[in-house]
N, C-alpha and C positions, 0 to 999 in steps of 0.2 A: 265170613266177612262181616256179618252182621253184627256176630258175639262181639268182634274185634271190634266195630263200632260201637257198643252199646259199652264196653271196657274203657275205651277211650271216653268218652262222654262222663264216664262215674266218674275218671282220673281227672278231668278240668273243673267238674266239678266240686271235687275233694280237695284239690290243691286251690281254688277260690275259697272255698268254706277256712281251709287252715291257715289261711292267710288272714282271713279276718280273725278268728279264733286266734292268732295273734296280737291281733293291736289290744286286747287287755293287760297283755302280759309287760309289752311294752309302754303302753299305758301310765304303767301302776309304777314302773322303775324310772318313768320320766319324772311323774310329780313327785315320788320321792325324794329323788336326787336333787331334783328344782328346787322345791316347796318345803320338803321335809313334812310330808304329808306320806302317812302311811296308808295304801289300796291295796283290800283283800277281797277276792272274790268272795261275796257272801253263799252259804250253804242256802241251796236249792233251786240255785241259779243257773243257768250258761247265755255264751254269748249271742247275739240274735247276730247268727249267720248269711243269713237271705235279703240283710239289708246290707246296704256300704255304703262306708263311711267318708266325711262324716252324716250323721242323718242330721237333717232338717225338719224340726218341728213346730208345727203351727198351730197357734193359740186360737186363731182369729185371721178376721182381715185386717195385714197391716202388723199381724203380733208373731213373733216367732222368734226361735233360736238352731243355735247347731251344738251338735253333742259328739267328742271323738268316739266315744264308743254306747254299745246298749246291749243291759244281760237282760233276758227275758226268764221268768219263772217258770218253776218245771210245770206245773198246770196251765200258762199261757194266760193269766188274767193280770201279770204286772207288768211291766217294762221298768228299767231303771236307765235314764238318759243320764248318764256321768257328766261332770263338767268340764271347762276348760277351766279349771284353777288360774288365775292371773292377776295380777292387781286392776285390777277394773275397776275403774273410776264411776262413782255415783252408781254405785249396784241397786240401795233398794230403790230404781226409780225404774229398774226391768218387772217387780212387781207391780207396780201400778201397770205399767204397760201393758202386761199380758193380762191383766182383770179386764181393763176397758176393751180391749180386742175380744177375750171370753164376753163379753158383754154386749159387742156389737157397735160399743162408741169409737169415737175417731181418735187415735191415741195419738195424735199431734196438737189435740187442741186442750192445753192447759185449761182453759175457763171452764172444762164442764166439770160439775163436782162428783165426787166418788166418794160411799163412806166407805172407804177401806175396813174399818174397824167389824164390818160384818161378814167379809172375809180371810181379812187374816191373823193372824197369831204370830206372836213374837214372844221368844222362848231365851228367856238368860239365865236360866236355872233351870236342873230336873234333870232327867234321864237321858230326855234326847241330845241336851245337850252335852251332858256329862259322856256320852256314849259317841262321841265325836271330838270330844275335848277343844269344840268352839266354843269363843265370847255368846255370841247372837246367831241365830235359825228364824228366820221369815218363815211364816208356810202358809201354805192358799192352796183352796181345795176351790176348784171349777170344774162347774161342765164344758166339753168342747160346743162350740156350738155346731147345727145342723149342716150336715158338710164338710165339717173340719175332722170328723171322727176320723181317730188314725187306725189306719187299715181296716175301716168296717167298722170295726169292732171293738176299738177301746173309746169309752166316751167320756173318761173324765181324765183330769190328770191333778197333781198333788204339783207346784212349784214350790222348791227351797231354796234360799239365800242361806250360804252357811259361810260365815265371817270369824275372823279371832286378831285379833290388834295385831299389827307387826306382819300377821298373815297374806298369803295371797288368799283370794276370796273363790267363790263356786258359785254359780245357776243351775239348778240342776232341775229333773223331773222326773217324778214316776206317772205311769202314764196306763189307765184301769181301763178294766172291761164292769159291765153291772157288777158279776158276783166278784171282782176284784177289790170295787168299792165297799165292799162287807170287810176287808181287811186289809184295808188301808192303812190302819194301825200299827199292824205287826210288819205288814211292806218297809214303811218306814222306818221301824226302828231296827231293820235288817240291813235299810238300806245306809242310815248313818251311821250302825255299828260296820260297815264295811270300809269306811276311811275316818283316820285320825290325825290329828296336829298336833305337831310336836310343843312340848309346853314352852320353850323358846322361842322364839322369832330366828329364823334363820337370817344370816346375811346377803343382802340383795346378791342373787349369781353373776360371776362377771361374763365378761364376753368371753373370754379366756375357758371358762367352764361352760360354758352353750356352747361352745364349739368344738369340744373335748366328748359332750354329750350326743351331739349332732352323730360323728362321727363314730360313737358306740353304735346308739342304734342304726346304724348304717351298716356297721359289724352284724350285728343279730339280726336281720334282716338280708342278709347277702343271696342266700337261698330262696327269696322267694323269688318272682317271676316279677317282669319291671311296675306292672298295672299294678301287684299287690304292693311291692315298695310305695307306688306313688299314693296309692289309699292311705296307707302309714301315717306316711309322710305328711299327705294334705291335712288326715285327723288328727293328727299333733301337732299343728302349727302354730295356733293360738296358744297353747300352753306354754312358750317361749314368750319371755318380754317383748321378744325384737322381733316379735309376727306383729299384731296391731299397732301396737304402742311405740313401735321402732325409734323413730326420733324421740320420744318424749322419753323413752328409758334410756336411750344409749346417752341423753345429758348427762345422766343420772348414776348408771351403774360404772363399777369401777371394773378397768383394763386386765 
């Protein structure tokens, strides 16, 4: 009776874990399809199972975002929070946001000053960019502050704005432990050599194709259990036009 308990227990367990070990895969075939943005899992990575989605991360008081999905490094010192690809209005102003939160200031009040320039870097040439095939890369390296460290133990994180004209845009983050921050360099260019944009501008998707996609991954997804669909689900919402932006895209995109 017990073994049979202790069986049972590993199989709900197993079948949770494989359900999120899904949503990369789904993922990566949504913003394609969408964006025309190619997601490969990067070498020496897998997905962080034990959280679900989507995860909520906070900057600060007051600063935070959400991410549909996060691979964790095989040593445990990186996290890679993916984004929700979308056309997002006024993106670098999520960086100032999360400095003044990593900071402690109140990010509703325009008047207090911030030299940006001594935290971040703005990239339209070179490797990292070329290794992503965007226009523009924001990047900001902070510490979390006291209390905000995610799980214990990661204490810093790396934000990216990664943008390309015509494109849909990314927030993303990699998110360190101490000796993570030793290689924050190679983190990153593992991490934006893991997705690309097509050198095109894709045609804004119509309704006609979200709802032709909808209904895929709904296809590939049939198998799992209702909870794990609805994680899916909830984690890719924002990557459709017509999750936020609903009215303001549906002016806009064509039938």
């Amino acid at each position: 009776m017990r073994h049979a308990f202790v069986m049972l227990v590993v199989l709900l367990c197993s079948a949770s874990g494989w359900g999120q070990k899904y949503v990369f895969d789904v993922y990566s075939h949504v913003v394609e399809k969408m964006y025309d943005i190619k997601v490969t899992r990067p070498e020496g990575f897998e997905e962080l199972v034990e959280d679900s989605y989507p995860i909520q991360f906070y900057v600060g008081e007051n600063g935070g975002f959400v991410y549909p999905v996060s691979l964790v490094s095989e040593d445990k010192n990186c996290l890679l929070l993916y984004p929700f690809f979308n056309y997002w209005p006024g993106i670098k102003g999520n960086a100032y946001s999360d400095l003044k939160a990593s900071l402690g200031m109140d990010t509703w009040d325009i008047t207090i000053p911030l030299d940006t320039a001594r935290y971040v870097k703005i990239f339209t040439q070179g490797e990292l960019v070329d290794c992503c095939n965007a226009d523009t890369l924001t990047v900001y390296r902070m510490k979390l502050p006291k209390g905000f460290e995610y799980k214990e133990k990661y204490s810093a994180y790396v934000g990216i704005l990664i943008w390309k004209s015509g494109h849909a845009s990314g927030i993303m983050k990699m998110v360190l432990t101490e000796e993570g921050c030793k290689h924050a360099d190679d983190y990153l260019k593992c991490f934006l050599g893991s997705m690309r944009y097509s050198d095109e501008a894709p045609a804004l998707p119509s309704l006609k194709k979200i709802k032709k996609l909808r209904k895929r991954i709904d296809s590939r997804i049939r198998r799992l259990d209702q909870a794990d669909k609805d994680k899916i689900r909830g984690s890719l919402d924002f990557i459709f036009p017509v999750g936020m932006f609903r009215d303001t895209f549906e002016r806009h995109c064509p039938e």
